[in-house]
N, C-alpha and C positions, 0 to 999 in steps of 0.2 A: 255205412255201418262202422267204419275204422272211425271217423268221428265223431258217431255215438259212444264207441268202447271206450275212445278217451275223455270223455264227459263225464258217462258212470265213472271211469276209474280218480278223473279228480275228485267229484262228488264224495264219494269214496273216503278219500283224504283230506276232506274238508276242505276240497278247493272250489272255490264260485265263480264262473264267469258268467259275466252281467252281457255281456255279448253274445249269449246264445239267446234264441228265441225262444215261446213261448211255447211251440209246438213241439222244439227240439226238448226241452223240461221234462215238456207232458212223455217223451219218449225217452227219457231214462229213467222216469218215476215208472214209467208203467214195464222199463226193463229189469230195472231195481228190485219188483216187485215178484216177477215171473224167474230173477234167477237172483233169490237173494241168496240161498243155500249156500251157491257157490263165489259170493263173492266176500271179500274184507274190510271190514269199514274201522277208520280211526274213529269210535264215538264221540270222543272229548273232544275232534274237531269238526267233525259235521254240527254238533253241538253247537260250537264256536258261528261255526258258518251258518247256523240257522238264525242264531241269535242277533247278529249282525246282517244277514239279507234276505230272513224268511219276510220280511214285507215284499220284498222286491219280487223272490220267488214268488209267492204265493198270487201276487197280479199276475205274473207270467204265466203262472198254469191255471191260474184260474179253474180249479177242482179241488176243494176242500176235502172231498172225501178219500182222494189220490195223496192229498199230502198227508194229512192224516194217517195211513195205510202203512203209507212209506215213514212219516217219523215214527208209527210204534214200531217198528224194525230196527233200524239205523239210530238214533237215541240211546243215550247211557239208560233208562231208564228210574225207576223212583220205586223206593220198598218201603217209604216213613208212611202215616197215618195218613188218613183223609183230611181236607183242611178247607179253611172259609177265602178265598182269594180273589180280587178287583182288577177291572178292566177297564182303562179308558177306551172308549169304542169311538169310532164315527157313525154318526146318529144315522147315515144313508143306510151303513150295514148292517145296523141294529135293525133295522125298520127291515130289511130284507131276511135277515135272519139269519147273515154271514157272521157269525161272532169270531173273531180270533183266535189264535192260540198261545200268546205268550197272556199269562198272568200274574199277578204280582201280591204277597203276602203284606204288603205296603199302601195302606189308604190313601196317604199323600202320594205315591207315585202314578198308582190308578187316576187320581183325582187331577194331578199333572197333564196326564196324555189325553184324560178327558176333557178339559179346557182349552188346552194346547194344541198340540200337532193334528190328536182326532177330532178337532172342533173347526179344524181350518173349512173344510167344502162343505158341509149342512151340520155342524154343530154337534159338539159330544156329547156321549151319553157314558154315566159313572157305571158300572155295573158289581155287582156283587154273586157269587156262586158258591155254589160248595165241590168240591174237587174229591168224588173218593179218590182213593188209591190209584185205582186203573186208571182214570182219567188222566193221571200224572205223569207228561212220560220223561220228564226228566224234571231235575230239581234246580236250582240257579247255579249256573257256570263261575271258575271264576270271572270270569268279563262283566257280567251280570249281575255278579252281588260287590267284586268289590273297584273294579273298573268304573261302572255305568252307576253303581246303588240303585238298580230296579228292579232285583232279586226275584228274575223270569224264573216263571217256572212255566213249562212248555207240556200244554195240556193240549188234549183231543177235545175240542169244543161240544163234540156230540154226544159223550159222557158225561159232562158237566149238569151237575143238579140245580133245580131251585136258583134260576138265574133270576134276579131281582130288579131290576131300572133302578137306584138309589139317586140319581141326578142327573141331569139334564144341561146342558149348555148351549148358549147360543153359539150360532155363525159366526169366528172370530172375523171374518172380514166378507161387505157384501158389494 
């Protein structure tokens, strides 16, 4: 338990270690969850640290609906309109139904990760959606819009409207 407590509390503080397991995640999301009340979170850098290892996380817990839960908690949050925003996906997890949650108000950067990185192991797929409000739980960091220029905005997939296929990409390597 003393190992857990130190996990939430980096967590917490927007600290990530890549050396915890995937079980050990699952058990401070689902601690996170049961006593967020009482606990403090640095937004702007859980933010940070989502931006830069929610890929990683997100294989390690492997439960979308857990992370989900946990970032509309822990997240700065978003109060601007509802908006139109792009996804490079990998086409395995489109086809499953796992869509992500970082999206981007930038056609060419969607259309980037859609050729690119998510096209590596079964081919990318472009996508397009509409984001009300809620769906949006945070807006682009600075990391994100002026670090990286891929102006995430860090949405709850399962609020997400009118998701579209716009493009399709082959296997970059077979």
């Amino acid at each position: 338990m003393e190992n857990l407590n130190l996990i939430v509390e980096g967590f917490c503080k927007g600290v990530y270690d890549s050396d915890v397991s995937g079980s050990e995640w699952n058990k401070v999301f689902k601690y996170i969850l049961e006593n967020y009340e009482s606990l403090s979170f640095n937004r702007d850098r859980v933010h940070t640290l989502w931006t830069v290892n929610g890929g990683h996380l997100r294989r390690k817990v492997e439960n979308d609906e857990l992370i989900a839960s946990v970032l509309t908690l822990v997240l700065p949050g978003y109060e601007g309109e509802g908006m139109i925003l792009y996804r490079g996906e990998c086409r395995f997890l489109y086809e499953q139904n796992k869509i992500g949650f970082c999206w981007t108000s930038d056609f060419e950067v969607a259309s980037m990760f859609a050729s690119g990185l998510n096209a590596i192991e079964s081919g990318g797929v472009l996508l397009k959606a509409f984001a009300p409000t809620a769906a949006i739980l945070s807006e682009p960091n600075k990391h994100s819009a002026k670090q990286m220029q891929e102006f995430e905005h860090t949405c709850n997939p399962y609020l997400l409207e009118n998701i579209v296929l716009v493009y399709a990409f082959e296997k970059l390597y077979t």
